[in-house]
Backbone as JSON Lines, residues from 0, in Angstrom:
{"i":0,"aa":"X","n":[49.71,220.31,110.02],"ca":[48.82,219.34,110.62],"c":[49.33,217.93,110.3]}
{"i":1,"aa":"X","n":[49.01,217.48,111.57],"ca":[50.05,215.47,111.37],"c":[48.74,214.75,110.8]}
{"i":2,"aa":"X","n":[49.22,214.16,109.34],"ca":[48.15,213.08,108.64],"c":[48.38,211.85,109.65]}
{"i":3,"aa":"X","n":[47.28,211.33,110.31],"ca":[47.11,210.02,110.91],"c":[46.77,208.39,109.92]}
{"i":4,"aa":"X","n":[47.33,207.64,110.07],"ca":[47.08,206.48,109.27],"c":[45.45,206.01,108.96]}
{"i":5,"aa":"X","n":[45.06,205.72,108.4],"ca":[43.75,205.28,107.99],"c":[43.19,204.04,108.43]}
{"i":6,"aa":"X","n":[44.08,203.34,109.58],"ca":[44.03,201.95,109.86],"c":[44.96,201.22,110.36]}
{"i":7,"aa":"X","n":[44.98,200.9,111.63],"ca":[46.27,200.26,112.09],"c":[45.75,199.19,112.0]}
{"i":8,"aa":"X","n":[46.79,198.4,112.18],"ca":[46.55,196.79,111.79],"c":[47.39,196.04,113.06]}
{"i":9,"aa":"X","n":[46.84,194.81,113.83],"ca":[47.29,194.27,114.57],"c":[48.05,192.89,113.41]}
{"i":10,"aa":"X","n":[49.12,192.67,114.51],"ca":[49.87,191.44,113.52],"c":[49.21,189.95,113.17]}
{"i":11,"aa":"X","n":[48.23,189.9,114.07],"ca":[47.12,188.46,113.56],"c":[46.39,188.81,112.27]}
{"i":12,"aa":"X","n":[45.81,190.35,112.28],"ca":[45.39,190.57,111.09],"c":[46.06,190.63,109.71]}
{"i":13,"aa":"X","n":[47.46,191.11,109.87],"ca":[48.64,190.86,109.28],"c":[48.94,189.53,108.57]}
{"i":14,"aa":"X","n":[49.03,188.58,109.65],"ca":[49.32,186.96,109.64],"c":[48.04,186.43,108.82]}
{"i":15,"aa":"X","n":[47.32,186.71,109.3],"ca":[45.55,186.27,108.53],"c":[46.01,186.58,106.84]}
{"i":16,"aa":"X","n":[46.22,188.04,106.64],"ca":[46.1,188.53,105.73],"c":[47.01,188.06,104.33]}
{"i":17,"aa":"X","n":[48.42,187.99,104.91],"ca":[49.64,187.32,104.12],"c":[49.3,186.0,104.3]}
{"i":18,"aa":"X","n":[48.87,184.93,105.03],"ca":[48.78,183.82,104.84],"c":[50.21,183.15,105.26]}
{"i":19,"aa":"X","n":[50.88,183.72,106.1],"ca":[52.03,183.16,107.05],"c":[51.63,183.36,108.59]}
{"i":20,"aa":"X","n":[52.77,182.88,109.09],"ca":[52.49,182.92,111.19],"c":[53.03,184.69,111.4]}
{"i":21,"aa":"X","n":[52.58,184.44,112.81],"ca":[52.9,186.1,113.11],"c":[54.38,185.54,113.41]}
{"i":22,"aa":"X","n":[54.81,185.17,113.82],"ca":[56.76,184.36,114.45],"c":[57.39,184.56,112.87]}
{"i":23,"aa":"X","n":[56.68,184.67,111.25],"ca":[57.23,184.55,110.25],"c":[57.46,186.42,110.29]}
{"i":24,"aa":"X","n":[56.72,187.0,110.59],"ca":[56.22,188.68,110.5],"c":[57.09,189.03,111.47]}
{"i":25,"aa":"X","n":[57.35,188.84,112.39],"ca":[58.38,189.08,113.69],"c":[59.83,188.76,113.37]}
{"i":26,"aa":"X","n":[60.46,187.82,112.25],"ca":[61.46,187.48,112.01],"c":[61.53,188.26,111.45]}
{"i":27,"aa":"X","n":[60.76,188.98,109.81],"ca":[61.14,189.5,109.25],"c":[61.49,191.19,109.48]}
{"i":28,"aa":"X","n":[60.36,191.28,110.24],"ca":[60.52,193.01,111.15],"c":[62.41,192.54,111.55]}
{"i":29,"aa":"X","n":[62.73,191.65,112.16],"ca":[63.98,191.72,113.07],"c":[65.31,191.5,111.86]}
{"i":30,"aa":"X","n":[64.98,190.74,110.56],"ca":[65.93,190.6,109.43],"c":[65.8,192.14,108.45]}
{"i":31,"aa":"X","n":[65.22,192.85,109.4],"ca":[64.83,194.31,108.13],"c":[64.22,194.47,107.26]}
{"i":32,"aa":"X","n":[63.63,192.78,107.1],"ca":[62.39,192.47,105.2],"c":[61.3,193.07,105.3]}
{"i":33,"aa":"X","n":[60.57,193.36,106.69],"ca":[59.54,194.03,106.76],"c":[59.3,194.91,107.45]}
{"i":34,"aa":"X","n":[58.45,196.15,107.34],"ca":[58.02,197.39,107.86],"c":[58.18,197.27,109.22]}
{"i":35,"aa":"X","n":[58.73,198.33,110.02],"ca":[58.42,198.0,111.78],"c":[57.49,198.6,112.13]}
{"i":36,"aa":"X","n":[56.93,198.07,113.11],"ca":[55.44,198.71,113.64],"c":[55.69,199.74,114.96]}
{"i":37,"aa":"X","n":[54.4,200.08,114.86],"ca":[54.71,201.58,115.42],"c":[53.89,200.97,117.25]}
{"i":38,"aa":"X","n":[55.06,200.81,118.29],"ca":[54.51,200.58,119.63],"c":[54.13,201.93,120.14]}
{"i":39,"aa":"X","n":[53.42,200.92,121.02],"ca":[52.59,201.69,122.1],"c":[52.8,200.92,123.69]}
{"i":40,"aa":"X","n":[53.04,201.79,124.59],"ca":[52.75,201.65,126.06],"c":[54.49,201.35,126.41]}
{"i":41,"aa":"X","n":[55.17,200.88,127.03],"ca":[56.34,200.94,128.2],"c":[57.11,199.62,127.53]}
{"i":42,"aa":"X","n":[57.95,199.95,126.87],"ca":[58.97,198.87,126.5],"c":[59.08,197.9,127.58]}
{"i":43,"aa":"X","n":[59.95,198.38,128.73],"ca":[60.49,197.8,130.44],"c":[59.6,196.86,130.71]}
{"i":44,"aa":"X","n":[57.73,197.26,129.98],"ca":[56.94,196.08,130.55],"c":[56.28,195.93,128.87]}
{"i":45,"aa":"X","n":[56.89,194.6,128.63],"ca":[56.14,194.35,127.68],"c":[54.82,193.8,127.31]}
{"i":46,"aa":"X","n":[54.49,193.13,128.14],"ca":[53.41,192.68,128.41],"c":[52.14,193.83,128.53]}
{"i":47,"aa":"X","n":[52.23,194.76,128.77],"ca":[51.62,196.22,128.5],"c":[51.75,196.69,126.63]}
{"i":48,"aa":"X","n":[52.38,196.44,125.96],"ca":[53.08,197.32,125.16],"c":[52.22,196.23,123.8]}
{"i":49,"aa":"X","n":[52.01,197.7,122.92],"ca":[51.1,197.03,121.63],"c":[52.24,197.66,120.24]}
{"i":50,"aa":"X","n":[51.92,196.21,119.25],"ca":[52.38,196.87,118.16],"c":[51.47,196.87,117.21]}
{"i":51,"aa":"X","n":[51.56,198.23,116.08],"ca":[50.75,198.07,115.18],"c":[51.42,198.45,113.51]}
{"i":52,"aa":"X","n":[50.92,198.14,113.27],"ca":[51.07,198.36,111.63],"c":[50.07,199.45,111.12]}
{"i":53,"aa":"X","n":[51.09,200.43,110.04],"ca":[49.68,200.98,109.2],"c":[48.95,200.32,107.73]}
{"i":54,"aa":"X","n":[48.31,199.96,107.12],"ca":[47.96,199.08,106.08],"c":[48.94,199.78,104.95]}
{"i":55,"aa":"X","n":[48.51,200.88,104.94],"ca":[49.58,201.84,103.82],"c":[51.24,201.18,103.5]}
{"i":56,"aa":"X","n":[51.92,201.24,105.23],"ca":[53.22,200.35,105.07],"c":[52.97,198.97,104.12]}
{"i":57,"aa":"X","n":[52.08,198.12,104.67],"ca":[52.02,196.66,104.27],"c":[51.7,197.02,102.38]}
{"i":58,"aa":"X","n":[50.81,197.88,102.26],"ca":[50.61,197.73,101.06],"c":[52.08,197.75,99.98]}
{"i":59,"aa":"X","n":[52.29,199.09,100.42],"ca":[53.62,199.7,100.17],"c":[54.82,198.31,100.15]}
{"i":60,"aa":"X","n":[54.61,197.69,101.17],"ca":[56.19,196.69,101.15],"c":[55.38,195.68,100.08]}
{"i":61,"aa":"X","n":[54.09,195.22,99.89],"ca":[53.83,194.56,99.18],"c":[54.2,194.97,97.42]}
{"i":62,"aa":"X","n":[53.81,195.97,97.56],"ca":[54.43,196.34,96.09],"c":[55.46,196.36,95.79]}
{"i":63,"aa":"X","n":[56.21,195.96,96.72],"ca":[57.36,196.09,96.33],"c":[58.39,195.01,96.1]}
{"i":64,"aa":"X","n":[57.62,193.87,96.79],"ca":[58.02,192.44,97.0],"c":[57.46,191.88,95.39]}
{"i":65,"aa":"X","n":[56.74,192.99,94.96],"ca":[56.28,192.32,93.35],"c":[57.78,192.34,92.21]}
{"i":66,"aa":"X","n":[58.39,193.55,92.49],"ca":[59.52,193.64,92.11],"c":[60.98,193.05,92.11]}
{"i":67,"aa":"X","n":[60.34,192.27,92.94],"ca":[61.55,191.67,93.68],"c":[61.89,189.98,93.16]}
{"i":68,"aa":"X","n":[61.14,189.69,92.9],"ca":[60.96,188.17,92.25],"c":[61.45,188.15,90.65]}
């Protein structure tokens, strides 16, 4: 049986949450620093197409960014 996430997270909630821009969250998804989110709907049309986060990832990369300093 597939465990489902407990909470997806849109990237404003993301941005809200870290206290940076979503354009800072989008760089880092594209430099590899942060978790990639899991789309939904038709690449070809993006304007259709959602990304989300699971909180678990964010937590997870957060702990880990503690280590890192």
């Amino acid at each position: 049986m597939t465990k489902y996430p407990s909470k997806l997270m849109k990237i404003s909630d993301i941005a809200e949450w870290l206290n940076v821009s979503e354009s800072a969250i989008y760089k880092w998804v594209n430099e590899e620093r942060f978790p990639k989110p899991i789309k939904f709907g038709l690449e070809a049309k993006r304007k259709r197409m959602s990304a989300r986060w699971t909180r678990e990832d964010i937590e997870d990369w957060l702990e880990r960014q503690k280590g890192t300093k």
